[in-house]
C-alpha positions in Angstrom: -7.0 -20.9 1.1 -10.8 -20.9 0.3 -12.5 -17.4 0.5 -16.2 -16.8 1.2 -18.3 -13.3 -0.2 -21.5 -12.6 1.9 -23.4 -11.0 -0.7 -27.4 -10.0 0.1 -29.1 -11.3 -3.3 -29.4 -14.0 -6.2 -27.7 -11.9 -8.9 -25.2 -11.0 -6.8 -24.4 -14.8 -6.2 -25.0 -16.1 -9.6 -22.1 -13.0 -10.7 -19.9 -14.0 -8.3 -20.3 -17.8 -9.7 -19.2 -16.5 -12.9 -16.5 -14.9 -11.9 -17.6 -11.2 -11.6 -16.2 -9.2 -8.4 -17.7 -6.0 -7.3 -15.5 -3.9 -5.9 -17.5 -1.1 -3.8 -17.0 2.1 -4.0 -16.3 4.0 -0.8 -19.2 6.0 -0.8 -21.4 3.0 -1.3 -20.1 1.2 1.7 -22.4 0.3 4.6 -20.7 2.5 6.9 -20.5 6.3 6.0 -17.7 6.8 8.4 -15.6 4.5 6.5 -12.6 6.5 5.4 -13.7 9.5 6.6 -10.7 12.0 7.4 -9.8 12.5 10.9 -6.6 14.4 11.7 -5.8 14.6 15.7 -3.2 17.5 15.9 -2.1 16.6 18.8 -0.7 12.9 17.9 0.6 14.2 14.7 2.5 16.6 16.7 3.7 14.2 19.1 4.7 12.0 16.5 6.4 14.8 14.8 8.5 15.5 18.0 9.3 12.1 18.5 10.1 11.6 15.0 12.7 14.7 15.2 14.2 13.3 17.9 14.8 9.5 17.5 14.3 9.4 13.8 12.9 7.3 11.5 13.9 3.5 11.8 14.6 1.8 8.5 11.1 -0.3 8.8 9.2 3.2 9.1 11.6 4.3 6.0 10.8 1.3 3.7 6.9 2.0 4.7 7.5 5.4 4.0 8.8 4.9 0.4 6.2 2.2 -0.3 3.5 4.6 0.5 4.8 6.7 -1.4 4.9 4.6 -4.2 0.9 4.7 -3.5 0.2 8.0 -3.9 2.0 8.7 -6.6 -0.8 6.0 -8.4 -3.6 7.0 -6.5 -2.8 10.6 -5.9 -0.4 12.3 -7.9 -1.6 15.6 -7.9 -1.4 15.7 -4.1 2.3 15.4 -4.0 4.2 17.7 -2.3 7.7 16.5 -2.1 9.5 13.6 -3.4 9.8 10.9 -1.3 13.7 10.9 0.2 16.1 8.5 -1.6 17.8 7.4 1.9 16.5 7.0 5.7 19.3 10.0 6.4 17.2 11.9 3.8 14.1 11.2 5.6 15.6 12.1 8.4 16.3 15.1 7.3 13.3 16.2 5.8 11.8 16.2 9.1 13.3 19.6 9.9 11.4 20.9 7.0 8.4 23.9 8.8 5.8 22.3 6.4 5.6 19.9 8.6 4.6 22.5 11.8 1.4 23.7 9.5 -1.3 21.9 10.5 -4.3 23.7 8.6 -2.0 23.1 5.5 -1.3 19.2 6.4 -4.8 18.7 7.1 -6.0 20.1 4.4 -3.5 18.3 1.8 -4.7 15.0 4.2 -8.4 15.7 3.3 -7.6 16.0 -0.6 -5.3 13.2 -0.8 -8.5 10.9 0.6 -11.1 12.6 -1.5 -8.8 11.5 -4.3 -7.9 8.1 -3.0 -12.3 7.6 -2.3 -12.9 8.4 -6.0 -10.5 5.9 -7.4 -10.5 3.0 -5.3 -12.9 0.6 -4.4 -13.1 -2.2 -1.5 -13.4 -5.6 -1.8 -14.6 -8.2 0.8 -14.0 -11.4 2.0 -13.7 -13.9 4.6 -12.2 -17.1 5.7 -14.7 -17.9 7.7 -18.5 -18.8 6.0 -20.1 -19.5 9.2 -20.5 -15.8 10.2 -23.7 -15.2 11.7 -23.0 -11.3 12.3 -21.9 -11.6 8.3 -24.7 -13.4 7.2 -27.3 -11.0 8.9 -25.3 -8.1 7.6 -25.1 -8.8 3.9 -27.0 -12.0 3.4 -30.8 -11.1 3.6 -30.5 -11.1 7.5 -29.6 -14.6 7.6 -32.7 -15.8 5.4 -30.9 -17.7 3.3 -29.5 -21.4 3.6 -26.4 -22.9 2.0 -29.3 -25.5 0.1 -30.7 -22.3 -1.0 -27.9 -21.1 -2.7 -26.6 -24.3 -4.0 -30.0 -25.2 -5.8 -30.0 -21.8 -7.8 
């Protein structure tokens, strides 16, 4: 598979040809909103409820644990419990009244990011290097031509 980087100047290009990758910190991305916390109460609820009653299936367990396995690298000190050993652990765990306080969840939520956004950065590519919304975005607003590029 060939990958493409839309990038919006010569250096950027000529790095790229030698190999360098940027990898953008959140908080430089294009879009402020980009991993911005959002917690709606009302589906974490629901999914709460739902989750009590039906349980977790073992997909949403080996998600669980691998996300887990996550945040213990990009969030350690966010931890609150250990993540269960079995899906009837999981299960389990759901009964625990942690779960029912929302300020306290939202607020561990909101430090978990602000720890994730300082840590990790994003790195992007496409398929596709025919883009025209891509080009305009990141590539001089389209200014440039693939001649262009080549001849640098």
């Amino acid at each position: 598979m060939r990958l493409f980087k839309f990038v919006g100047s010569k250096s950027a290009v000529l790095n790229t040809a030698r190999g360098s990758l940027k990898f953008t910190p959140i908080d430089e991305l294009n879009d402020p909103s980009e991993l911005t916390p959002v917690m709606d109460r009302s589906a974490v609820r629901a999914s709460l409820e739902s989750l009590r009653i039906n349980g977790l299936t073992q997909d949403q367990y080996d998600w669980l644990v691998r996300q887990g396995a996550v945040l213990d690298l990009l969030a350690p000190q966010a931890k609150v419990l250990d993540a269960p050993k079995t899906l009837a652990e999981a299960n389990q765990m759901l009964s625990i009244s942690v779960y029912n306080n929302l300020d306290y969840m939202e607020r561990k939520l909101f430090a978990t990011i602000e720890s994730i956004r300082a840590k990790v950065g994003i790195l992007s590519l496409s398929e596709r290097y025919d883009s025209l919304p891509m080009w305009a975005h990141y590539a001089d607003q389209a200014k440039w031509s693939v001649s262009q590029i080549t001849s640098w």
